[in-house]
N, C-alpha and C positions, 0 to 999 in steps of 0.2 A: 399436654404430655401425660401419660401412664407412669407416674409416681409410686414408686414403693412406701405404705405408712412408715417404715420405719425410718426412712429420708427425712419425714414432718415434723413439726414442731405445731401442735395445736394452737399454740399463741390462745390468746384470751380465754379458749374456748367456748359454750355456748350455755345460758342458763335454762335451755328449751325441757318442758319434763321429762322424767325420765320414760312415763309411758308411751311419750311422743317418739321419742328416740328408738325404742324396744321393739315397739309396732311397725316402724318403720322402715326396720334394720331388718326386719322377717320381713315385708313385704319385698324388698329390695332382693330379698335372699330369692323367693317367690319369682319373682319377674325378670330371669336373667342376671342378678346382680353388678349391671351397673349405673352410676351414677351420671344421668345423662344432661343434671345441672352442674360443672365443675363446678371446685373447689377453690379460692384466687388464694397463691400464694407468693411469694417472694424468696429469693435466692438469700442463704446466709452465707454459703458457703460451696465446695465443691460438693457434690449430689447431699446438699442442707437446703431445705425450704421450712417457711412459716408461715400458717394460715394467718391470709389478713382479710379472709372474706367466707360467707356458707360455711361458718362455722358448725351449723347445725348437719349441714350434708356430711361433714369430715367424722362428726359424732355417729351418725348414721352408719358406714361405713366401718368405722373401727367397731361397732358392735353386731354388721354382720360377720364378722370377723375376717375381712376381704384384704388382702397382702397386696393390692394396688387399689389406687385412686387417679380418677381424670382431671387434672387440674389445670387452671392457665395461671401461665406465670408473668407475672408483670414486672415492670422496673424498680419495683417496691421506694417509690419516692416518698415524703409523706402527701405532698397533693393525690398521689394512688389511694396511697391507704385510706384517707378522707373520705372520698368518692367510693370506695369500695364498700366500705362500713356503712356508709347511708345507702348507695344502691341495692347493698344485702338487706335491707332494712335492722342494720344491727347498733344502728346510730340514727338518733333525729338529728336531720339537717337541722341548721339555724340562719337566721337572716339577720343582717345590719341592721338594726331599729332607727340608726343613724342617717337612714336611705331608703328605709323600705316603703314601698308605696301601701297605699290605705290598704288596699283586697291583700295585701302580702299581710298586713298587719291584722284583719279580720281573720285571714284565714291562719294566723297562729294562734289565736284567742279561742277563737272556734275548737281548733284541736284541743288545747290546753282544758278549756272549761267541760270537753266532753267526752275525756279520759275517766274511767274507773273511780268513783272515790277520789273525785279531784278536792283542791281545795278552794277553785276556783270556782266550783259549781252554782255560785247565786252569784255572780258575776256577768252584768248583758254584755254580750264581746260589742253590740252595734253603738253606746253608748260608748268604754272604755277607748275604744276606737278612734271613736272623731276627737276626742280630747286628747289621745296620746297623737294622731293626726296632725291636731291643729298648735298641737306645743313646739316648744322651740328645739326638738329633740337630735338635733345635729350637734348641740354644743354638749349636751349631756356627757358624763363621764361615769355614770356610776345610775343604774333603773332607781334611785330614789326618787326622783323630782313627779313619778308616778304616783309617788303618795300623796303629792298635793293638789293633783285631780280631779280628787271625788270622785272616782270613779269605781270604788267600789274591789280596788286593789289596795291593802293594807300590810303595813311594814312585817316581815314575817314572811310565813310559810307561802301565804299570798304573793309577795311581792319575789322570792327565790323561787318559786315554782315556772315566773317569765325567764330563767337564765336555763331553761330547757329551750326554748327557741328561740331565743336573743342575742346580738351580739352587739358593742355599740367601738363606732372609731371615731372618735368627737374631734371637730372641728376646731381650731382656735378660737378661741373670745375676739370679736371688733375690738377694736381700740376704744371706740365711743359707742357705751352702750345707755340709749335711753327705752327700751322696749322693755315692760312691763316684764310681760310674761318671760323674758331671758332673768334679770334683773332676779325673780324670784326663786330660781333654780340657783342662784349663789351663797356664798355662807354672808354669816352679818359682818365677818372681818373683812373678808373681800369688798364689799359693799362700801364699809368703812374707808377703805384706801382707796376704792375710786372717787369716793365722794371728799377727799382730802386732794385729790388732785385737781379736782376744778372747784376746789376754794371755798366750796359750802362750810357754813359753819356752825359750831353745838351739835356737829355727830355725836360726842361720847355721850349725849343725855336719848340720842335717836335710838329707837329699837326698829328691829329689819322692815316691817311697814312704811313708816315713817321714811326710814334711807330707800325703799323701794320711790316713793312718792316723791321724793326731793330729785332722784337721778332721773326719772321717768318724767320731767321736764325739760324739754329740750334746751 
């Protein structure tokens, strides 16, 4: 539809520079002025919409000074808006770490390590990879248990710069767990009370090692 600006609501708006936006808006004025990428917007009300997508086209637009815009209007769900915002590239997707297969999980690493001034920059994604891979990371609740890896991701700015393409929805805990590698993604209290339920005994003198090695026998 042929939207009047003053119908919109920019929502977020766009942080695109400003000489991006300027040059633009002249060229747009140049070439017929219209915008032949809509604008996705959403109904708030009777002739009320709000941008929830090409926020940069809407900027464009209001600084040719043009009294309509071409827009599509959607259901405005939030699964729309989701999908909107990453198809505009105005949002990086994220994937389950909890699920994702190896290449999903290289090709996050990838991105991440070779963004601008990352801080993951001396981080090999082909290494961090097979180790976040081969962990037990279905049970995970929280990207910590990647610090005990060694793989060259570190508590900090390191390890917050993965919750740009991560997302984790962790599994229950077995009931009987004697696997290593689960066993050491737990706290040492935890540890403590499973190891109190099948009757081991001189945990209070056990440090987490020790309670990993004692439950890690079947």
């Amino acid at each position: 539809m042929h939207l009047y600006l003053d119908e919109i609501d920019p929502g977020e708006g766009t942080n695109a520079p400003e000489f991006l936006i300027k040059a633009s808006a002249h060229l747009l004025n140049q070439k017929g002025g219209r915008n032949w990428i809509p604008v996705i917007v959403k109904e708030t009300g009777k002739d009320k919409y709000q941008v929830i997508g090409n926020s940069f086209i809407y900027a464009i637009v209001e600084e040719a000074g043009l009294d309509r815009i071409w827009c599509i209007i959607t259901d405005g769900s939030n699964d729309t808006f989701e999908v909107t915002k990453v198809l505009a590239g105005e949002e990086i997707p994220k994937i389950n770490l909890s699920k994702a297969s190896r290449d999903e999980i290289m090709a996050a690493l990838e991105y991440l390590v070779e963004q601008p001034g990352s801080v993951l920059k001396e981080v090999k994604p082909a290494i961090a990879t097979n180790r976040i891979d081969e962990a037990p990371r279905e049970y995970w609740k929280t990207l910590d248990p990647i610090i005990n890896l060694k793989c060259g991701i570190t508590k900090g700015k390191k390890l917050d710069a993965l919750n740009q393409v991560f997302y984790l929805t962790p599994q229950p805990m077995p009931d009987t767990i004697s696997d290593a590698a689960i066993l050491k993604i737990m706290t040492t209290d935890d540890l403590k009370a499973i190891a109190r339920k099948r009757g081991i005994t001189g945990i209070t003198k056990m440090k987490k090692n020790d309670l990993i090695k004692a439950l890690s026998k079947a």
